[in-house]
C-alpha positions in Angstrom: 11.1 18.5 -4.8 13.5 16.2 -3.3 12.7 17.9 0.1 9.0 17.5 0.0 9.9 14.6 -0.6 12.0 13.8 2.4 8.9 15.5 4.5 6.6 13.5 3.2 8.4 10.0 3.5 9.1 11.4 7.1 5.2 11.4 7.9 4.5 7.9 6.3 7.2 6.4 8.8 5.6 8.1 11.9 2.3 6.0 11.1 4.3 3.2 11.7 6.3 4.3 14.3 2.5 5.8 16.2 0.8 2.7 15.5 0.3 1.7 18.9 -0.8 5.2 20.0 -4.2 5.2 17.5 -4.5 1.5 17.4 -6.5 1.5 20.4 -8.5 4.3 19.0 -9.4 2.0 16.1 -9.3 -1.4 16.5 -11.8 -3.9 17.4 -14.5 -3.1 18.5 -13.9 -1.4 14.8 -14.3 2.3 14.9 -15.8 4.6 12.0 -12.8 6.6 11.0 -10.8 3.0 10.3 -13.5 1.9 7.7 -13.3 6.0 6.3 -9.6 5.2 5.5 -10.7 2.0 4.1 -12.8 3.6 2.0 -10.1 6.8 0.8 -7.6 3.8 -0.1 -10.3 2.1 -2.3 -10.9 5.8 -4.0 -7.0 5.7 -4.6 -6.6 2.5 -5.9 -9.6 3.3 -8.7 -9.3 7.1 -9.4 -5.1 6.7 -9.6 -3.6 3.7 -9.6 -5.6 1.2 -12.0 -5.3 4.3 -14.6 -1.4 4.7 -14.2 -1.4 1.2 -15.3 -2.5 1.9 -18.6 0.3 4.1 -18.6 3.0 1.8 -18.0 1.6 -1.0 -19.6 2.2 1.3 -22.8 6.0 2.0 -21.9 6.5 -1.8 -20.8 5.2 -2.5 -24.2 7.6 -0.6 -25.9 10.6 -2.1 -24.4 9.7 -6.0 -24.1 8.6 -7.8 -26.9 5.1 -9.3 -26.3 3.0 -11.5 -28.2 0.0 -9.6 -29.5 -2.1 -11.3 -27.3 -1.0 -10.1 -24.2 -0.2 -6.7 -25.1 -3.3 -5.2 -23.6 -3.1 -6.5 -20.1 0.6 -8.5 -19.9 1.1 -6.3 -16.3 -2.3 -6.8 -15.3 -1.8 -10.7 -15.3 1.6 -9.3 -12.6 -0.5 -7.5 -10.5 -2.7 -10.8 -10.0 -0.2 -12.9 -9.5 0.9 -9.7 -7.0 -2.9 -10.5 -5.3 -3.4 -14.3 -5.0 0.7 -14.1 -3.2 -0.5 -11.5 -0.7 -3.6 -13.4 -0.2 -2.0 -16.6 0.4 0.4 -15.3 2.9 -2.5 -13.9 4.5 -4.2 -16.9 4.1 -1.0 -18.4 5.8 -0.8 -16.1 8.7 -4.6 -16.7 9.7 -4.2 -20.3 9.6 -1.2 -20.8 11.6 -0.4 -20.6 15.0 1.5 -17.1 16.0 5.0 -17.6 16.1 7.9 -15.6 15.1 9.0 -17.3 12.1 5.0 -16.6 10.7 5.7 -12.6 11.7 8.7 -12.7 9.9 7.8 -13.6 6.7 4.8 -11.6 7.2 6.5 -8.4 7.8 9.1 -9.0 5.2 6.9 -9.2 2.8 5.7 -5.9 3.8 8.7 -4.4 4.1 8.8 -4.8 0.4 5.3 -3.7 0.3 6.7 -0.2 2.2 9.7 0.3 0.3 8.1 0.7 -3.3 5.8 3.1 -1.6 8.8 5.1 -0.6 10.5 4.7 -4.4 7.2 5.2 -5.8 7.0 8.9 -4.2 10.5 10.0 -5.5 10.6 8.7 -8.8 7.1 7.0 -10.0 5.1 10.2 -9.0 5.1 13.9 -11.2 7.7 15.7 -8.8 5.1 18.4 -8.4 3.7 19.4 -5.0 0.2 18.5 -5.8 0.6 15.0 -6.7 3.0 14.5 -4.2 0.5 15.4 -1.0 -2.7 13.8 -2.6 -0.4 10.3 -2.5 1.1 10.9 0.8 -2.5 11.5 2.8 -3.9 8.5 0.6 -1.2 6.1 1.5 -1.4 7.7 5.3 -4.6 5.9 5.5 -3.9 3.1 3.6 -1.0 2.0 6.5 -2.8 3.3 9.2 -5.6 0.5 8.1 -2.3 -2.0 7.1 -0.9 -1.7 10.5 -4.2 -2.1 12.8 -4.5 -4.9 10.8 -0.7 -6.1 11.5 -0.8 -5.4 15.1 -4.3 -7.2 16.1 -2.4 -10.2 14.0 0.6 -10.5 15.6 0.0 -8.5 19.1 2.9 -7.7 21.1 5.5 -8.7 18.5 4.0 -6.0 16.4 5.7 -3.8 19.2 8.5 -2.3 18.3 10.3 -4.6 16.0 7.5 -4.9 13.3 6.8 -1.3 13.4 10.2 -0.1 13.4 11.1 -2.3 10.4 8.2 -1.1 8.5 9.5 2.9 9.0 12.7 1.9 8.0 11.2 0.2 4.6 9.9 3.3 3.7 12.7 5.3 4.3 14.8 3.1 2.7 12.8 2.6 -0.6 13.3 6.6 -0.6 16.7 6.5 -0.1 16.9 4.1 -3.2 14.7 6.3 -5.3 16.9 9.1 -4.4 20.4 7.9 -5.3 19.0 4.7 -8.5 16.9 4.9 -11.0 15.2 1.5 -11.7 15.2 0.4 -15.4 11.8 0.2 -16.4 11.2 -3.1 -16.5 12.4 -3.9 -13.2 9.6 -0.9 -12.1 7.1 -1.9 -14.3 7.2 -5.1 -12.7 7.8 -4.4 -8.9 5.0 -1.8 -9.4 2.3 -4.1 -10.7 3.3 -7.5 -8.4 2.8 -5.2 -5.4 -0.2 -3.5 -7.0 -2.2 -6.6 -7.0 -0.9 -6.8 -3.2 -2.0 -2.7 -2.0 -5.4 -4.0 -3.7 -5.7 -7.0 -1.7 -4.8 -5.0 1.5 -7.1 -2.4 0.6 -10.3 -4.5 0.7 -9.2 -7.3 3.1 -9.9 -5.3 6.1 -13.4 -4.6 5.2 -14.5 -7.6 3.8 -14.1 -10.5 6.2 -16.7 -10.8 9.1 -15.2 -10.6 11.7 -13.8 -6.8 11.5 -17.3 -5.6 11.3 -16.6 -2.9 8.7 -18.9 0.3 9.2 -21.0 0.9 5.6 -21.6 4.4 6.0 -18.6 5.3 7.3 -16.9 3.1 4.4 -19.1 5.1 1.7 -18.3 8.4 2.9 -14.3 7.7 2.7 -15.0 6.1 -1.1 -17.2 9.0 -1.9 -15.3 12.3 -0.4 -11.9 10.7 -1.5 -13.1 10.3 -5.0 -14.5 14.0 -5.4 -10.9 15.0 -3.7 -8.8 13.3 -5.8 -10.5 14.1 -9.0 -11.2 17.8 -8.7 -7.8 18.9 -6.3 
């Protein structure tokens, strides 16, 4: 599988590298298929990844002792501390003036974001061909919606630096899975602090204002992704 693999790590760097090509096909004034893909991500996140937390919170379990308390939802608590640090650099970029030291940190912390995507599909996912497409085309439009967003934030600084580093990310993460395997913890942990951030980047674009998310469009991405990825 390690060449599907390769494939299919291949495609989610092109978004990044293409971003400026269907930008302009979905940006402001906001067009249906970007609130679609908004939609598919939310499916993801619900139908696949809240569940594979169960999952792991049961192995974490197993190899750190945890008071009794906490046993149920110790990762969970990660993944929010994963959401309130991608909503506060958020928070950060929207408040202050553009400059490169605020894209900087911005993309580096999605560089991170990008390279436990491309770990994830080597060695968090079965290695079987199914799995392995029904991720790819979710997380296709999940940073297809990630770098519209990226690019009306930082404009032409996006261009070709921020993408470019973003592909790379990917690749690299792959390259990592391909060669390492993380101890558990270490994955347990990286998976659910950036879980709580692929959340908050999921809804983020269709819940402020002022990108004028389409409903219907949004619906049908939530709906038809859901049926997909259940029944495929």
């Amino acid at each position: 599988m390690a060449i599907l693999t390769f494939f299919l790590v291949i495609l989610l760097a092109g978004v990044h590298l293409s971003v400026k090509y269907y930008s302009k096909l979905m940006e402001q004034p906001r067009k249906p298929i970007l609130s679609f893909a908004g939609g598919a991500s939310v499916a993801y996140v619900i139908i696949h990844l809240l569940p594979e937390f169960q999952k792991i919170q049961k192995e974490f379990n197993i190899l750190i002792p945890i008071p009794k308390k906490f046993e149920d939802y110790s990762l969970y608590l990660v993944a929010t501390v994963g959401f309130i640090a991608f909503y506060s650099i958020n928070h950060f970029v929207k408040s202050s003036k553009p400059d490169t030291t605020v894209f900087t940190f911005h993309i580096g912390a999605f560089v991170l974001y990008n390279s436990f995507i491309g770990y994830y599909l080597i060695k968090g996912l079965k290695q079987e061909p199914k799995s392995l497409i029904i991720f790819t085309v979710a997380f296709i439009l999940h940073l297809m919606v990630n770098d519209v967003g990226l690019r009306l934030d930082h404009q032409k600084r996006y261009d070709p630096w921020g993408s470019l580093l973003l592909a790379l990310s990917v690749f690299a993460g792959w390259l990592l899975g391909f060669f390492v395997t993380l101890p558990t913890t270490l994955f347990a942990l990286w998976f659910s602090w950036l879980a709580g951030g692929i959340l908050l980047n999921t809804v983020k674009e269709e819940l402020p204002k002022e990108r004028k998310s389409k409903l219907l469009p949004f619906i049908l991405g939530v709906g038809i992704s859901t049926l997909l990825f259940i029944f495929i």
